[in-house]
C-alpha positions as CSV (number, residue, x, y, z in Angstrom):
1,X,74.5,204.2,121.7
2,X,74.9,208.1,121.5
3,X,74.9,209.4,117.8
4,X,78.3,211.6,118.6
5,X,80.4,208.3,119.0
6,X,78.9,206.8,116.0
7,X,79.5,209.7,113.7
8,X,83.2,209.7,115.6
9,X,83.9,205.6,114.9
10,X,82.9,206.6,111.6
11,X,85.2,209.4,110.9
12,X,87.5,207.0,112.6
13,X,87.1,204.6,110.0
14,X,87.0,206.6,107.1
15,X,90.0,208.4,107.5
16,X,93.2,207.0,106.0
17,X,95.9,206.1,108.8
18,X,99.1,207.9,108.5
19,X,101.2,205.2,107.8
20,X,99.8,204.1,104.7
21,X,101.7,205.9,101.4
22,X,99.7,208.1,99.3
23,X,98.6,206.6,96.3
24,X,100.4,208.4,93.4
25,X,98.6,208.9,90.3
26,X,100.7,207.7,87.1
27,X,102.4,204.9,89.3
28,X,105.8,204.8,91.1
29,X,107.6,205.9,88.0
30,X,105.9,209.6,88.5
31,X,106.2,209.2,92.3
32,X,110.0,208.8,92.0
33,X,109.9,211.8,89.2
34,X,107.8,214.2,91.5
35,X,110.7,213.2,94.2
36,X,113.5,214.2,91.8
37,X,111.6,217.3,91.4
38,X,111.1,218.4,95.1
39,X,114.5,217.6,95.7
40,X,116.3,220.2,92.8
41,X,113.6,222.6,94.0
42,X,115.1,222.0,96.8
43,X,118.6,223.1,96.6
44,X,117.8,225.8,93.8
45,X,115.9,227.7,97.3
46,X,118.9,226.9,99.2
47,X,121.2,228.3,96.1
48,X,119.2,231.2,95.5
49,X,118.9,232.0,99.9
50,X,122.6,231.9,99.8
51,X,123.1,234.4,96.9
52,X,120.7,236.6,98.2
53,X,122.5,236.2,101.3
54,X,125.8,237.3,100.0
55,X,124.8,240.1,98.1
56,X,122.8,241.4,100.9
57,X,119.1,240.7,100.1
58,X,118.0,238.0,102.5
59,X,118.6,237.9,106.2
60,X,120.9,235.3,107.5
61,X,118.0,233.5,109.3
62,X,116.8,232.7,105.8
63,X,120.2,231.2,104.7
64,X,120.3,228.8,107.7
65,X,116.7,227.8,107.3
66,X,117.6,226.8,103.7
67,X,120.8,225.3,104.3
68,X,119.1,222.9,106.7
69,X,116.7,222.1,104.7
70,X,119.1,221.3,101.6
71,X,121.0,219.6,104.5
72,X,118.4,217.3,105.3
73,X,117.0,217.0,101.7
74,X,120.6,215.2,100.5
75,X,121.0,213.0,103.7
76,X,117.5,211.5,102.8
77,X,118.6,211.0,99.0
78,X,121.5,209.3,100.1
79,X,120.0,207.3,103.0
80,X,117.5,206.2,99.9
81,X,120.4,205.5,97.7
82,X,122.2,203.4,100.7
83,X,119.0,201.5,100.7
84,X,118.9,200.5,97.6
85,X,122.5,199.5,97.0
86,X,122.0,197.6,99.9
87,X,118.8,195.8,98.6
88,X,120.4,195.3,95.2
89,X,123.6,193.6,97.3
90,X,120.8,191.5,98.7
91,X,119.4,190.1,95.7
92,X,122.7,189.1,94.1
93,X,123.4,187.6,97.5
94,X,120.3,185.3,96.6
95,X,120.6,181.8,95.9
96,X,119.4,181.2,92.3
């Protein structure tokens, strides 16, 4: 066996697949709150791109980037609250 595809099944094997979650440190509880975090960080940038916009400090490239990215910031929050609604329907759906 050459000693290149052993050190590459290795690697292989040692590196985490992408699918898996990140472990959060603190538990889901600070996973959540770092979430809640990114997400008014978030739309503060895209507040703060369209003020400098409109007084004339920022290009309007900047502006659009930001906007999508507040764009796509709340459609995720709202896909996740849809979610859970819907999981929550689910459970009192359950026979007890």
């Amino acid at each position: 066996m050459d000693i290149r595809s052993t050190l590459a099944a290795q690697q292989y094997a040692a590196t985490r697949p992408a699918t898996a979650p990140k472990p959060v440190a603190g538990g889901t509880e600070a996973g959540i709150a770092e979430l809640a975090k990114d997400f008014a960080a978030t739309l503060t940038q895209g507040e703060e791109a369209a003020k400098a916009t409109m007084t004339g400090g920022a290009d309007p490239h900047a502006l659009v980037q930001a906007l999508a990215q507040t764009e796509l910031a709340v459609e995720t929050a709202v896909t996740m609250r849809d979610k859970v609604v819907e999981a929550y329907q689910e459970i009192l759906r359950m026979p007890v």
